[in-house]
C-alpha positions as CSV (number, residue, x, y, z in Angstrom):
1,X,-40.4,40.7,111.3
2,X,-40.4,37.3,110.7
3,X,-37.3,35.6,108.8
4,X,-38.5,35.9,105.3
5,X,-38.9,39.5,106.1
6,X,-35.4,39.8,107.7
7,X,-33.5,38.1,104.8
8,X,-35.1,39.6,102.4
9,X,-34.5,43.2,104.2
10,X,-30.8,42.3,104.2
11,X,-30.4,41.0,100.8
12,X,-31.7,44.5,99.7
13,X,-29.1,46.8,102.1
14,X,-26.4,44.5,100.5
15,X,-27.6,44.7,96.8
16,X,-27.6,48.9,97.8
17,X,-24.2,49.0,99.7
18,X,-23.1,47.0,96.5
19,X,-24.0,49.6,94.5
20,X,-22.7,52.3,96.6
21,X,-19.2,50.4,96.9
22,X,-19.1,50.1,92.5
23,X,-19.9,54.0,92.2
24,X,-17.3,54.5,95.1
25,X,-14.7,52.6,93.1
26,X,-15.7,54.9,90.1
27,X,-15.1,58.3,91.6
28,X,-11.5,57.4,92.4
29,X,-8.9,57.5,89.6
30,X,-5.6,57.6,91.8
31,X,-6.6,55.7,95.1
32,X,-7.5,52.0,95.5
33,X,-11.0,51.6,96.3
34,X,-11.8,48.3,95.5
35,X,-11.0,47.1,98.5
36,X,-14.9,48.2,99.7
37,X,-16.4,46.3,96.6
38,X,-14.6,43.2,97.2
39,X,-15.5,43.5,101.1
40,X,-19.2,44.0,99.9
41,X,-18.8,40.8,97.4
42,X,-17.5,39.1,100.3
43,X,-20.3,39.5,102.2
44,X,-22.3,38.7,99.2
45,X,-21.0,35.0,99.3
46,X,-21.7,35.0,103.0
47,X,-25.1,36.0,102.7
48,X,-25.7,33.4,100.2
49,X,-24.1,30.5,102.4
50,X,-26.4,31.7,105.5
51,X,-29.6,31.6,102.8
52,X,-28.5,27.7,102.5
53,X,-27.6,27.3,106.2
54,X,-31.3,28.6,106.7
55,X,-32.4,25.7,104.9
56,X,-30.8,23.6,107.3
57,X,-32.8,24.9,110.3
58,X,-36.1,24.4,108.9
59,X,-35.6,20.7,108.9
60,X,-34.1,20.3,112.5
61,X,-36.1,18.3,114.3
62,X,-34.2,16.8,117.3
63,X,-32.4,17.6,119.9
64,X,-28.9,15.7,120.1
65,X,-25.5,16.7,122.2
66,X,-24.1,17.6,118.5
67,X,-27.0,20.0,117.9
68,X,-26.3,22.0,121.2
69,X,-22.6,21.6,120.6
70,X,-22.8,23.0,116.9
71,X,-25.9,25.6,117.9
72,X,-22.9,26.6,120.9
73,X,-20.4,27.2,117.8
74,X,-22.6,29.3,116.2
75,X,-23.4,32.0,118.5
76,X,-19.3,32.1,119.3
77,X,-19.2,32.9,115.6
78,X,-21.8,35.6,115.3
79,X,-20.0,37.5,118.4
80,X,-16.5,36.9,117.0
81,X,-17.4,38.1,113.0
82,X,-16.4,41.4,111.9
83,X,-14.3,43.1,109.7
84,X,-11.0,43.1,111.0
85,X,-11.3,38.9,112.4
86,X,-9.7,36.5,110.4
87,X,-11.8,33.4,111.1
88,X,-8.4,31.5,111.4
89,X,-9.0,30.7,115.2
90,X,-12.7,29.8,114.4
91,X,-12.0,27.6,111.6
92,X,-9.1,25.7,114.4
93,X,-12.4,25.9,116.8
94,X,-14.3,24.2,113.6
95,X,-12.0,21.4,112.9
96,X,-11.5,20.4,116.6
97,X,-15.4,20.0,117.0
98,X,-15.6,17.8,113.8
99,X,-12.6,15.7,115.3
100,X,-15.0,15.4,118.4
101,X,-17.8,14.3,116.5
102,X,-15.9,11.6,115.0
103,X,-15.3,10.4,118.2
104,X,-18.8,9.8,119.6
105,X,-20.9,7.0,119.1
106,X,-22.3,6.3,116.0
107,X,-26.2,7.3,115.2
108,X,-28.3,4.7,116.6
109,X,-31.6,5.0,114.3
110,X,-32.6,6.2,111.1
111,X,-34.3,9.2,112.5
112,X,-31.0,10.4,114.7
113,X,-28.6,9.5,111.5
114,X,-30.7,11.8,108.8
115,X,-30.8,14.6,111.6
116,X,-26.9,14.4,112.6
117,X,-26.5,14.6,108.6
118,X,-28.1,17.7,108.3
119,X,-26.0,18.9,111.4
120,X,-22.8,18.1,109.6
121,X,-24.1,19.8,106.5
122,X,-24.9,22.9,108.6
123,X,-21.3,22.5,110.0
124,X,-20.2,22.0,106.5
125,X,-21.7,25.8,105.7
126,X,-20.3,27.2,109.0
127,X,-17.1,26.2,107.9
128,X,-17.8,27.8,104.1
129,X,-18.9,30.9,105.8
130,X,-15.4,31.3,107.3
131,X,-13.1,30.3,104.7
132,X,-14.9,32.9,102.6
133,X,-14.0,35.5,105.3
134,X,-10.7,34.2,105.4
135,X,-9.8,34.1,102.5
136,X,-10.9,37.8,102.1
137,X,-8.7,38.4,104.7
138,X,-5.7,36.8,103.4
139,X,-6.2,38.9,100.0
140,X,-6.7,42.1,102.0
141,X,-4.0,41.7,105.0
């Protein structure tokens, strides 16, 4: 399966889980069951945030200490997201690597400035992806 094929397979299981989580919150008169839909609408956001980010990695096309620092970051954050996690230690973990960015040298061509960009746009959707889960979790706590 190649990515196309993977996003697309996972945009239809959340359109579907969607569905289930509306006809859910129908059946139930007495009991709060939106708590599933608005889990499945956060997830929505998510997935639409990781459709951008995708963009992102299409156009990487060098290799810099941010890029390993940021691709690092990453993979801490698909281990550490799952229902229950608040992202609040993750977005901490965000801001301090930005405040370390800040304090490296400044890009030396045009080629290395236009690729860190796109890195700190990625960053900037990392950082999107958690508030939404956050914020969820602040709603829901």
């Amino acid at each position: 399966m190649d990515d196309k094929e993977i996003f697309s397979f996972l945009e239809s299981k959340l359109k579907k889980t969607r569905k289930l989580a509306y006809v859910n919150l129908n059946n139930y008169f007495l009991t709060d069951a939106s708590y599933y839909v608005q889990y499945i609408e956060m997830r929505m956001q998510q997935f639409e945030t990781i459709k951008g980010m995708r963009q992102h990695f299409q156009r990487f096309f060098m290799k810099y200490e941010q890029s390993v620092m940021i691709a690092e970051f990453t993979e801490r954050v698909a281990e550490s997201i799952y229902e229950e996690n608040t992202a609040e230690i993750l977005i901490k973990e965000l801001n301090i690597l930005r405040d370390n960015f800040r304090k490296m040298p400044l890009p030396v061509t045009r080629e290395e400035f236009e690729s860190r960009a796109m890195l700190f746009q990625f960053l900037n959707d990392v950082e999107n992806f958690l508030v939404i889960k956050n914020e969820f979790k602040k709603i829901w706590c």
